[in-house]
SEVO-844261 format. One line per field, with one value per residue: residue number from 1; residue in three letters; chain; z, y, x of N, C-alpha, C in turn. Coordinates in nm, 2 decimals, m for minus. Example, Ala and Ser with C-alpha at 12.3 -4.5 7.8 and 13.67 -1.06 7.14 Angstrom:
seq <- (1/2) $
type <- (ALA/SER) $
mol <- (A/A) $
npz <- (0.78/0.71) $
npy <- (m0.57/m0.22) $
npx <- (1.32/1.28) $
capz <- (0.78/0.71) $
capy <- (m0.45/m0.11) $
capx <- (1.23/1.37) $
cpz <- (0.78/0.79) $
cpy <- (m0.33/0.00) $
cpx <- (1.32/1.29) $
// end
This chain:
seq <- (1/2/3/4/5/6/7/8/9/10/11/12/13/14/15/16/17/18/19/20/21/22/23/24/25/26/27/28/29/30/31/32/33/34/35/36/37/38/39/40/41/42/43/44/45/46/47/48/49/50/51/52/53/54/55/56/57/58/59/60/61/62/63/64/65/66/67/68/69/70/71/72/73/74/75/76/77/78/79/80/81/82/83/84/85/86/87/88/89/90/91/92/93/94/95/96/97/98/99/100/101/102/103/104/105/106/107/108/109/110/111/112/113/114/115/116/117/118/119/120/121/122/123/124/125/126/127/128/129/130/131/132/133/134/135/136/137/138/139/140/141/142/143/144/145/146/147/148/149/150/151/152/153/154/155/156/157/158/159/160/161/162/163/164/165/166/167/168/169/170/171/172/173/174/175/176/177/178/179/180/181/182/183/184/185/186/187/188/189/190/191/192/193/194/195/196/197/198/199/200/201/202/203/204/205/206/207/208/209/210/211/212/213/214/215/216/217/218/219/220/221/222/223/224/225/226/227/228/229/230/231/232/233/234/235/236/237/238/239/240/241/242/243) $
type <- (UNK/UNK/UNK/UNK/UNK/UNK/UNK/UNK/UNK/UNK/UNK/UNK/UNK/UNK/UNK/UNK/UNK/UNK/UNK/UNK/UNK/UNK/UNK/UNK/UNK/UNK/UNK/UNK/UNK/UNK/UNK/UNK/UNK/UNK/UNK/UNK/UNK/UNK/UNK/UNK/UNK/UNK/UNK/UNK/UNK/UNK/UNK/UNK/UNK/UNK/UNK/UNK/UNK/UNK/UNK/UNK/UNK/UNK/UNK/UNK/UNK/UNK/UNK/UNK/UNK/UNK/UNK/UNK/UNK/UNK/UNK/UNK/UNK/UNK/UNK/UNK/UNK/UNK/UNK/UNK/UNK/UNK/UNK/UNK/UNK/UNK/UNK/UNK/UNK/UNK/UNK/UNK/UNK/UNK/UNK/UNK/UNK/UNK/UNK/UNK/UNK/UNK/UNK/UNK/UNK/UNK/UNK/UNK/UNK/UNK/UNK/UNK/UNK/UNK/UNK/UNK/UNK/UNK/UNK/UNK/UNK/UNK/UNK/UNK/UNK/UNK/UNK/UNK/UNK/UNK/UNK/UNK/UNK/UNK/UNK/UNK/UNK/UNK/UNK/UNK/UNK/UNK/UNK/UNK/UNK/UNK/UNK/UNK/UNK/UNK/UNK/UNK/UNK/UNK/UNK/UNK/UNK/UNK/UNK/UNK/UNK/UNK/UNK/UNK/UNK/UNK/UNK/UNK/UNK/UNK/UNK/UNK/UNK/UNK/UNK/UNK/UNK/UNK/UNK/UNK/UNK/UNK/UNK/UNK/UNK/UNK/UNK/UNK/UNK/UNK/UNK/UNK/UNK/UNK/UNK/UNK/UNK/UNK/UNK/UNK/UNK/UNK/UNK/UNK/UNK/UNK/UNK/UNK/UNK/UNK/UNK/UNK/UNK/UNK/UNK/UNK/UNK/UNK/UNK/UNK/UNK/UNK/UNK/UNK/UNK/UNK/UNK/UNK/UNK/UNK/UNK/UNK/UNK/UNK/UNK/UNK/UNK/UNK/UNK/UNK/UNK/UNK/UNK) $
mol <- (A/A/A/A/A/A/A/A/A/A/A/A/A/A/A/A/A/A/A/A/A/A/A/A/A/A/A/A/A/A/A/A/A/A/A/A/A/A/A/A/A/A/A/A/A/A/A/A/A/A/A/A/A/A/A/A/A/A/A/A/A/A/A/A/A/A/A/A/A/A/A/A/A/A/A/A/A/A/A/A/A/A/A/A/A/A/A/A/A/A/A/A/A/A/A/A/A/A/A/A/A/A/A/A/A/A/A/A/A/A/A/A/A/A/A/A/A/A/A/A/A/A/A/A/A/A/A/A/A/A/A/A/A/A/A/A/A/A/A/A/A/A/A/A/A/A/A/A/A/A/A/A/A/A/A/A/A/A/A/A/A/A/A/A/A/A/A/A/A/A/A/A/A/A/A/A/A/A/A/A/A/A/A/A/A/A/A/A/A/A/A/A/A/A/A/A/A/A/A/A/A/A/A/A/A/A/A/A/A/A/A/A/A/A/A/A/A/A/A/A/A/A/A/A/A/A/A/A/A/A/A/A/A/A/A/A/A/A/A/A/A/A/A) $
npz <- (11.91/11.73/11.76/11.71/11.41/11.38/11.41/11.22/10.96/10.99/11.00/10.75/10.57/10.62/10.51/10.25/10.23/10.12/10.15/10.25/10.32/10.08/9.94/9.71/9.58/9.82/9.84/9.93/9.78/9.62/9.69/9.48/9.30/9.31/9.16/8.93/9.05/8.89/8.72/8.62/8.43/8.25/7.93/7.90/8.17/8.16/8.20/8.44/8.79/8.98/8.99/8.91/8.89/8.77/8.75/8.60/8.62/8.34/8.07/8.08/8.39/8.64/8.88/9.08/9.16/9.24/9.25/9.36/9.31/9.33/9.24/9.33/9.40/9.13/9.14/9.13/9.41/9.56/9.70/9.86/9.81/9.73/9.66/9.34/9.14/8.86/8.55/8.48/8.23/8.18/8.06/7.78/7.49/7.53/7.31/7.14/7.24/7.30/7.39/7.65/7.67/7.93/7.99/8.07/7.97/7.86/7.89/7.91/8.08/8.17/8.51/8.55/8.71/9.09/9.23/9.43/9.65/9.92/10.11/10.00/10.10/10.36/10.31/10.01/9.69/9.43/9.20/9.31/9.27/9.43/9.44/9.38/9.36/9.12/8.99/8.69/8.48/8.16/7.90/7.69/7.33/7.12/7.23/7.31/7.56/7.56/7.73/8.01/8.27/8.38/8.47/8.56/8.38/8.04/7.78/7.54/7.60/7.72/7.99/8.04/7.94/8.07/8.42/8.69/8.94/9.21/9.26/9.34/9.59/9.72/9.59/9.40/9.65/9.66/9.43/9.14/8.87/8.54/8.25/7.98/7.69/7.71/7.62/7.37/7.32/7.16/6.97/7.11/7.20/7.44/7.80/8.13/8.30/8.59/8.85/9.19/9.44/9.62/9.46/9.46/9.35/9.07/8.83/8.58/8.42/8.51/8.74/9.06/9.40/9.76/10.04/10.21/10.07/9.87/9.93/10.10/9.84/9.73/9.91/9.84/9.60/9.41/9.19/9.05/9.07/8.83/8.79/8.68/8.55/8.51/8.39/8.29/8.19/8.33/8.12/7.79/7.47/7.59/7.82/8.12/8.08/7.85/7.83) $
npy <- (5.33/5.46/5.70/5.74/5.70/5.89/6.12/6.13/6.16/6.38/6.54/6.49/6.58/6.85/6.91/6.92/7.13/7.45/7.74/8.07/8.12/7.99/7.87/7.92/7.73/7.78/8.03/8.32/8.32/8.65/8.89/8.96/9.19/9.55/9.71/9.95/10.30/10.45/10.66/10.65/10.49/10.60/10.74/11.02/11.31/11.51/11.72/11.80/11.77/11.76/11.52/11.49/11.19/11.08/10.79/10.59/10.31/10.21/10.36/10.41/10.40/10.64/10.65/10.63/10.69/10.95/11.02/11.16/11.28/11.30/11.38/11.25/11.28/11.10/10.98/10.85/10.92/10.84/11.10/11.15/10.99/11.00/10.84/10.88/11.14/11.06/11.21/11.20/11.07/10.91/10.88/11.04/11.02/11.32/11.48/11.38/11.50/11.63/11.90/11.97/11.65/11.57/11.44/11.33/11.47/11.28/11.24/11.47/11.70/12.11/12.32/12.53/12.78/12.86/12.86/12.95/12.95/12.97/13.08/13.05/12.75/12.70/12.75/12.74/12.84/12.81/13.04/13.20/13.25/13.46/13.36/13.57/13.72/13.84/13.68/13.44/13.12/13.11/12.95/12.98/12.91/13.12/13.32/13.57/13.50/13.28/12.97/13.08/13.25/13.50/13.79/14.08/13.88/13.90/14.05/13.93/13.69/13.40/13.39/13.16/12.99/12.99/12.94/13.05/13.10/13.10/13.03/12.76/12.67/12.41/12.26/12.43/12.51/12.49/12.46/12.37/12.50/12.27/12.26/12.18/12.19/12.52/12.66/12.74/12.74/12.53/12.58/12.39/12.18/12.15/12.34/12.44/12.27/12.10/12.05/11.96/12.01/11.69/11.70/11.58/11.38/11.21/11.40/11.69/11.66/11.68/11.64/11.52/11.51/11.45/11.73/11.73/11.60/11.77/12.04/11.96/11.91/12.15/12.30/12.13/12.16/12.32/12.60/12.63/12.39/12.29/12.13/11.88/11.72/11.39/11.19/10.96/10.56/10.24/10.06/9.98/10.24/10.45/10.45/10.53/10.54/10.61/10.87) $
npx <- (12.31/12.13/12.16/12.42/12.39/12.22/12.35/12.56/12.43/12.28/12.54/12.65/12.45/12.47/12.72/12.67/12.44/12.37/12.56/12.64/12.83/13.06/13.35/13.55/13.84/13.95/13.88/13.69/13.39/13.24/13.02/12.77/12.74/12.58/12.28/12.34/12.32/11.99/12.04/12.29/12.27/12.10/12.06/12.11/12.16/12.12/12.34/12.38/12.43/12.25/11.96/11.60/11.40/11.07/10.92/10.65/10.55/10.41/10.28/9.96/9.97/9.89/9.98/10.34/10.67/10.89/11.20/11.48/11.79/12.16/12.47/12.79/13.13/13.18/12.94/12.61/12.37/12.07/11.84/11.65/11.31/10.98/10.63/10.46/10.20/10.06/9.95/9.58/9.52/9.71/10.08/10.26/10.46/10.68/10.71/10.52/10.28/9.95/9.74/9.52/9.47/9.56/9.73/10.01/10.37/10.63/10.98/11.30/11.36/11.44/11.40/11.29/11.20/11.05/10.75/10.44/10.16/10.24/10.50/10.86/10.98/11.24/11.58/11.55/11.69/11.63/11.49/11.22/10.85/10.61/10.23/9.95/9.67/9.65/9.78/9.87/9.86/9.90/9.73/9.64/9.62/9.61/9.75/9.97/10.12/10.13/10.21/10.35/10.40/10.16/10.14/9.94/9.68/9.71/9.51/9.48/9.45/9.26/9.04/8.91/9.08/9.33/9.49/9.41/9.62/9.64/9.38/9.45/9.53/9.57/9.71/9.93/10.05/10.34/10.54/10.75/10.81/10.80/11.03/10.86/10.75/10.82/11.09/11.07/10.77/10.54/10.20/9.87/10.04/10.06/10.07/10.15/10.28/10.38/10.56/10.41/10.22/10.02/9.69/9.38/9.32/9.48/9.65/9.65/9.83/10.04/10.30/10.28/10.32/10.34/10.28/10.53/10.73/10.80/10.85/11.09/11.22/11.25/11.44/11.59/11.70/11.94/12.03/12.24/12.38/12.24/11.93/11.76/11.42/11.37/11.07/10.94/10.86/10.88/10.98/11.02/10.98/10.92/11.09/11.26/11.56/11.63/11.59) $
capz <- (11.77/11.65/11.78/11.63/11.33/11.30/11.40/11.11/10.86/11.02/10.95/10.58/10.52/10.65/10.41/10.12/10.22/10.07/10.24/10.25/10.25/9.99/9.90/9.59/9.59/9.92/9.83/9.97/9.67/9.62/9.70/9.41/9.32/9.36/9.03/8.91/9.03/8.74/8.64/8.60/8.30/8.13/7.81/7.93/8.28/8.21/8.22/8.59/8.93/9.02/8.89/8.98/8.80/8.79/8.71/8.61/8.55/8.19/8.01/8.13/8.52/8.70/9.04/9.06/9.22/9.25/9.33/9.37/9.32/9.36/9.16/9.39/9.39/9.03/9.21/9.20/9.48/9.68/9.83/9.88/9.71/9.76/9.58/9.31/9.07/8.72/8.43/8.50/8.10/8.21/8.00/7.68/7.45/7.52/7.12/7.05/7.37/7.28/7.51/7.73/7.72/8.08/7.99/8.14/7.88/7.90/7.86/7.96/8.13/8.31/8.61/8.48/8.84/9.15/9.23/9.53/9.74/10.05/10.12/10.00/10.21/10.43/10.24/9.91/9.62/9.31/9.14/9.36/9.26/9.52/9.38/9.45/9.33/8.97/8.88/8.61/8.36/8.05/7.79/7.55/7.20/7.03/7.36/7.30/7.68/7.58/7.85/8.05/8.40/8.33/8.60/8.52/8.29/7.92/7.71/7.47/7.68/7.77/8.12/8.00/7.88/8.14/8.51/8.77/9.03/9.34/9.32/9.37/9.73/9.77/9.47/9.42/9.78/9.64/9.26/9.01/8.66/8.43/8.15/7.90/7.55/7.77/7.60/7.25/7.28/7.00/6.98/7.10/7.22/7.65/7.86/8.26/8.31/8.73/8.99/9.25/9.56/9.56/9.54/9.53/9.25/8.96/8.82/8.45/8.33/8.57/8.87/9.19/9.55/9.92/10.08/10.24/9.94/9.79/10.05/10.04/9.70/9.69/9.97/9.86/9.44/9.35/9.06/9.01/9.00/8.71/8.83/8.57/8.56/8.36/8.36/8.15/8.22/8.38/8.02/7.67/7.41/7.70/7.94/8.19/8.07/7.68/7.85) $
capy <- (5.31/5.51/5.83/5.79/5.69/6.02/6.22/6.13/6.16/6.56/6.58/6.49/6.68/7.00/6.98/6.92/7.25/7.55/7.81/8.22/8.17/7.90/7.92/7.85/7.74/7.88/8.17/8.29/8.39/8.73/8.94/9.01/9.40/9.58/9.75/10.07/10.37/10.45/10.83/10.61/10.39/10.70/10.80/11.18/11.34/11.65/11.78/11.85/11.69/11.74/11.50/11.42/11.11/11.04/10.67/10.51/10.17/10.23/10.47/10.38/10.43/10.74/10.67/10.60/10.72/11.06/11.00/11.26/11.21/11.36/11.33/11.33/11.23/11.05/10.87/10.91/10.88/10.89/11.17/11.12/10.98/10.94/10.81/11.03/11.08/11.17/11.25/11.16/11.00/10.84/10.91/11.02/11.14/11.47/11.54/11.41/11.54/11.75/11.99/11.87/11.55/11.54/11.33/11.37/11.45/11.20/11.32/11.53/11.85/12.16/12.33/12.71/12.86/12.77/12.93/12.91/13.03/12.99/13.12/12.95/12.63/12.73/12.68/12.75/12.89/12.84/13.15/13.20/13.39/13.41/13.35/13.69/13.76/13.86/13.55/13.34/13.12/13.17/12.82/13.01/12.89/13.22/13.47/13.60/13.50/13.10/12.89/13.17/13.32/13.62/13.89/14.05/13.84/14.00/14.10/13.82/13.54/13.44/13.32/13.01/12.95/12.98/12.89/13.15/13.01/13.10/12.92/12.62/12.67/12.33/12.21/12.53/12.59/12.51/12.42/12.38/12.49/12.18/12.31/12.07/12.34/12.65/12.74/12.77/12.71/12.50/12.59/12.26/12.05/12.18/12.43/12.44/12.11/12.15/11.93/12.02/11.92/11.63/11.75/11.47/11.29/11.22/11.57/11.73/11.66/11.74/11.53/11.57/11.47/11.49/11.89/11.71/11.62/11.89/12.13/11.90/11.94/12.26/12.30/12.08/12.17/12.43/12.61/12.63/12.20/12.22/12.03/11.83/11.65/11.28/11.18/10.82/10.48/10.14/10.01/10.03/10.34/10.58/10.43/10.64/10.48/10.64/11.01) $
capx <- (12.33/12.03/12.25/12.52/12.36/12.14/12.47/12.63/12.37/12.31/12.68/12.67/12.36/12.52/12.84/12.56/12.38/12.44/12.66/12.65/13.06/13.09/13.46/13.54/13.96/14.01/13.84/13.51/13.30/13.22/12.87/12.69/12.69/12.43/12.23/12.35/12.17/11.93/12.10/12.43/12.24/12.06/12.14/12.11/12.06/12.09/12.46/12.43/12.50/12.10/11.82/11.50/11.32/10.96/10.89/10.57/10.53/10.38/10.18/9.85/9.93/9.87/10.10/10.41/10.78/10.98/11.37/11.59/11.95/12.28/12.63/12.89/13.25/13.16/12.83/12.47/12.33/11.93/11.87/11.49/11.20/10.82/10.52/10.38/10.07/10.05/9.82/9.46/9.51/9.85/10.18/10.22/10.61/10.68/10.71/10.35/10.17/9.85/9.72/9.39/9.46/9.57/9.87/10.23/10.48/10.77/11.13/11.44/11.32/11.53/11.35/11.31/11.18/10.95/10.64/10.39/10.06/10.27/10.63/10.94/11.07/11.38/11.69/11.53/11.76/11.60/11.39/11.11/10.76/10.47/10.13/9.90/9.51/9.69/9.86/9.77/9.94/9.85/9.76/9.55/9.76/9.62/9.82/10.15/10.18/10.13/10.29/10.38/10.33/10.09/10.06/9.82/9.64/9.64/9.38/9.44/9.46/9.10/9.05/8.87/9.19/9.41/9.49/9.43/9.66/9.56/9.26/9.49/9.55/9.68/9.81/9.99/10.13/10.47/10.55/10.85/10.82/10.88/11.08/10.84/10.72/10.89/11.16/11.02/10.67/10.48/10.08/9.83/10.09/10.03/10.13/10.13/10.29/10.48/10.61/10.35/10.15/9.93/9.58/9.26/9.38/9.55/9.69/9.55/9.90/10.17/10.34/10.24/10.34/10.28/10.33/10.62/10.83/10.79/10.92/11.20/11.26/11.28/11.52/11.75/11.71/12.07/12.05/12.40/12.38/12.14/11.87/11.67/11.38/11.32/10.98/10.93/10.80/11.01/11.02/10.92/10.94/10.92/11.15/11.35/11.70/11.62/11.66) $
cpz <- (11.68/11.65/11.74/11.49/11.24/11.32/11.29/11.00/10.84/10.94/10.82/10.50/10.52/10.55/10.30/10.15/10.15/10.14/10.16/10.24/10.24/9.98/9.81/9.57/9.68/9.94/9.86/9.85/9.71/9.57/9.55/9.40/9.28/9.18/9.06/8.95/8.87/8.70/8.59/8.44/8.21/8.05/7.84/8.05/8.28/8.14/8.39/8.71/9.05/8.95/8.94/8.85/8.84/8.71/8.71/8.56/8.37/8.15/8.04/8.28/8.56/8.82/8.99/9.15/9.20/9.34/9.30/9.40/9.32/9.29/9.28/9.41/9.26/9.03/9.21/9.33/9.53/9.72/9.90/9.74/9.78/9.65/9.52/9.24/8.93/8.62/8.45/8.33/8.11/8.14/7.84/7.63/7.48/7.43/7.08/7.12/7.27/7.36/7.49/7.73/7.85/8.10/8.04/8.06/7.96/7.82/7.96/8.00/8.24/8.42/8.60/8.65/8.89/9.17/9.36/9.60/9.89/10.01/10.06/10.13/10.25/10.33/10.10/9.83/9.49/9.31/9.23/9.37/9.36/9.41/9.46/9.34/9.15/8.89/8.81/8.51/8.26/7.92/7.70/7.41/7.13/7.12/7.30/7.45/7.70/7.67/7.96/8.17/8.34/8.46/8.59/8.42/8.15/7.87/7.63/7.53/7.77/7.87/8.14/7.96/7.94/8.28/8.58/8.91/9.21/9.40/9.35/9.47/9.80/9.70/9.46/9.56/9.75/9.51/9.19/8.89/8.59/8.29/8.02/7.81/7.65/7.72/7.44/7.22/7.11/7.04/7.01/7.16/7.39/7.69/8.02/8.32/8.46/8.79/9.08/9.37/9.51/9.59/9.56/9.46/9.15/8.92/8.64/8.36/8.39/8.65/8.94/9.32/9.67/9.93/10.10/10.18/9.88/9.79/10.03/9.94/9.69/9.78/9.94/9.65/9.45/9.24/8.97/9.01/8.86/8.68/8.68/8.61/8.45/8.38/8.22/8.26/8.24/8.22/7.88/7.61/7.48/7.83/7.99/8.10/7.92/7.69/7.88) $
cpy <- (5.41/5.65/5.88/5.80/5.86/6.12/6.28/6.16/6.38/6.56/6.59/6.57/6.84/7.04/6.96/7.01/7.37/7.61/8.00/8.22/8.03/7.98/7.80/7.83/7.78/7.98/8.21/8.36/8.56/8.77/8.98/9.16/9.44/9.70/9.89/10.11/10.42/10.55/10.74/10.50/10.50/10.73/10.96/11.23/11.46/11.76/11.80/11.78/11.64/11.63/11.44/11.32/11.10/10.94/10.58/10.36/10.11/10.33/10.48/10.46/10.57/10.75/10.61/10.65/10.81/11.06/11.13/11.24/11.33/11.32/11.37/11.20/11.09/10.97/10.89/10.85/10.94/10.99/11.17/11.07/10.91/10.94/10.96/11.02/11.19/11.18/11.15/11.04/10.95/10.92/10.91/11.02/11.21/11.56/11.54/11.45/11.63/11.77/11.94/11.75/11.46/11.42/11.39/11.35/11.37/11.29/11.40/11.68/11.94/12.20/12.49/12.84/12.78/12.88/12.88/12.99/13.08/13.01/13.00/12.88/12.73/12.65/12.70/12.85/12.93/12.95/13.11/13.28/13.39/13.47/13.46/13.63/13.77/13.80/13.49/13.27/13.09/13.00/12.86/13.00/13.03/13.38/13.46/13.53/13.29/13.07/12.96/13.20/13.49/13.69/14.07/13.93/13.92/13.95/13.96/13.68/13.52/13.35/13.18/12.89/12.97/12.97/13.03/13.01/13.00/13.06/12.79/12.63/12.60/12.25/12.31/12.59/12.58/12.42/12.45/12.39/12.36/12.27/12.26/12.19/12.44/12.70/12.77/12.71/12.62/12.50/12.43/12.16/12.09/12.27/12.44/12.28/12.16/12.04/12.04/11.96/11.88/11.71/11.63/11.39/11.27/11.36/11.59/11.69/11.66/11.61/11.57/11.44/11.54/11.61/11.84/11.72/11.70/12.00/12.06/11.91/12.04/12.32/12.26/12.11/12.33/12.46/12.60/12.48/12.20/12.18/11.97/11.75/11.52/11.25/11.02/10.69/10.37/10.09/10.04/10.13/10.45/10.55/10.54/10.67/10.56/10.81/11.02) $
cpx <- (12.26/12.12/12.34/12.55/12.28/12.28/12.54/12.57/12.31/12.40/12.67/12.53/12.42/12.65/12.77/12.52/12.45/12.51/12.63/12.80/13.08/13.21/13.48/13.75/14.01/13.94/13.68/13.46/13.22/13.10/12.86/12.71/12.59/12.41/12.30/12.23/12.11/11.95/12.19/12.35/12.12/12.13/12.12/12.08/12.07/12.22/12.51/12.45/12.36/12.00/11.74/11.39/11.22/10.92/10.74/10.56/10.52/10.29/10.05/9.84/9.93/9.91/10.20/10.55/10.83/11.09/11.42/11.72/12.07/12.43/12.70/13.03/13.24/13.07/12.72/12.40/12.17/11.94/11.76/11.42/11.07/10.74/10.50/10.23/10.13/9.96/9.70/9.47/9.65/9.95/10.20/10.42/10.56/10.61/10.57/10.25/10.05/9.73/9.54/9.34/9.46/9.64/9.99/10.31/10.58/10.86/11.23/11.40/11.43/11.38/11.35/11.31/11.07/10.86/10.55/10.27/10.15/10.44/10.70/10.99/11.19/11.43/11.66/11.64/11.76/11.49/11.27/10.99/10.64/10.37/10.05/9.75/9.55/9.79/9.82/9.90/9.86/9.86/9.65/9.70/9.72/9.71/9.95/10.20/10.15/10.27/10.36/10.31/10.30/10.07/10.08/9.79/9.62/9.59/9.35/9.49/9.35/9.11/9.00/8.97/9.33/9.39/9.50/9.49/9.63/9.41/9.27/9.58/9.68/9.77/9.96/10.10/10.26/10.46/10.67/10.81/10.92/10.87/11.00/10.75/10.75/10.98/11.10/10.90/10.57/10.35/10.04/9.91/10.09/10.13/10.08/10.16/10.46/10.47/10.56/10.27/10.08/9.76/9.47/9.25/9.44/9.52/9.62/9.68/10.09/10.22/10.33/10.33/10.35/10.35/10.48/10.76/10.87/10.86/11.07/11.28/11.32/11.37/11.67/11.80/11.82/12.05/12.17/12.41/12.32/12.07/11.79/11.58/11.32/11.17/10.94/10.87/10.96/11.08/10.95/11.04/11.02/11.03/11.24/11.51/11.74/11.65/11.77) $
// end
């Protein structure tokens, strides 16, 4: 009696449980869809079929994510992404950045040329300059050569006041120019701002990540795509979704 009693009370417990294929009229209810990727809900990526986001939490943090995506057949898709780091003074706008803060402009950036101590990655395609003894970039605001790769260094551009790059070994071993005050410089607001290897901690202003990714990147970055990079926080102001 007890057996047939607990049999039955299983049984009606089990058509009370939920179910993974609930059907609703016959019909098995359909999966959930899965979130847009986050290029497909920006208000801008660029124009091109390349983009790489860098996502911090909020303006404060100093780590955070580097995806890399791909348009194809009307789809963004992953193509990689690893941890990153950014401005020792977290995230700032683009528009109001000002230079030695050691903030990470947010916003919509292209990817002008790469640069490096050590050879280009195999497969590379974008502009590539090797770093020599007479490289420098140049963030003196009173140089004609503001924000600029300098080689040599000129006269009016005081070395206090700019990056000799080959003394950044490992930061430098491979680097993208972010397009961020490059194309029409504005004095004060920063200059030398690259997607570049991690070095020992949060960066003076730029984004950084492992040699690995990097390489990567630059392997798989087309000029002829367009590549862009966003740069903003999950929410807020500065969010990604606002580029």
């Amino acid at each position: 009696m007890r057996t047939a009693t607990a049999a039955v009370l299983a049984a009606a417990l089990l058509c009370l449980a939920p179910s993974a294929y609930a059907e609703v009229g016959g019909d098995r209810l359909a999966e959930p869809e899965p979130p847009p990727p986050l290029p497909a809900v920006m208000a801008d990526t660029g124009g091109g079929s390349q983009l790489i986001t860098a996502r911090a939490a909020d303006l404060k943090a100093t780590t955070g994510q580097v995806t890399w995506w791909e348009l194809r057949a009307g789809r963004w898709r992953a193509a990689g992404s690893t941890p990153a780091r950014f401005g020792a003074g977290g995230l700032t706008e683009g528009v109001r950045r000002r230079q030695g803060t050691s903030t990470t402009p947010t916003g919509l950036y292209d990817l002008p040329f790469a640069f490096g101590v050590r050879p280009a990655p195999a497969g590379t395609t974008t502009p590539y300059r090797r770093v020599g003894e007479r490289s420098w970039w140049c963030q003196d605001n009173g140089s004609r050569a503001y924000n600029r790769w300098a080689e040599p260094r000129p006269a009016d551009c005081a070395a206090k006041e700019a990056e000799h790059l080959i003394d950044y070994r490992t930061q430098y071993a491979h680097a993208l120019v972010i397009g961020f005050n490059y194309r029409h410089p504005v004095r004060g607001r920063g200059a030398g701002i690259f997607l570049h290897v991690n070095g020992k901690g949060a960066t003076a202003g730029c984004v950084s990540v492992p040699a690995d990714a990097m390489r990567r990147i630059l392997s798989w970055t087309r000029p002829g795509r367009q590549p862009h990079i966003a740069i903003g926080t999950a929410t807020g102001s500065t969010a990604l979704t606002r580029y």
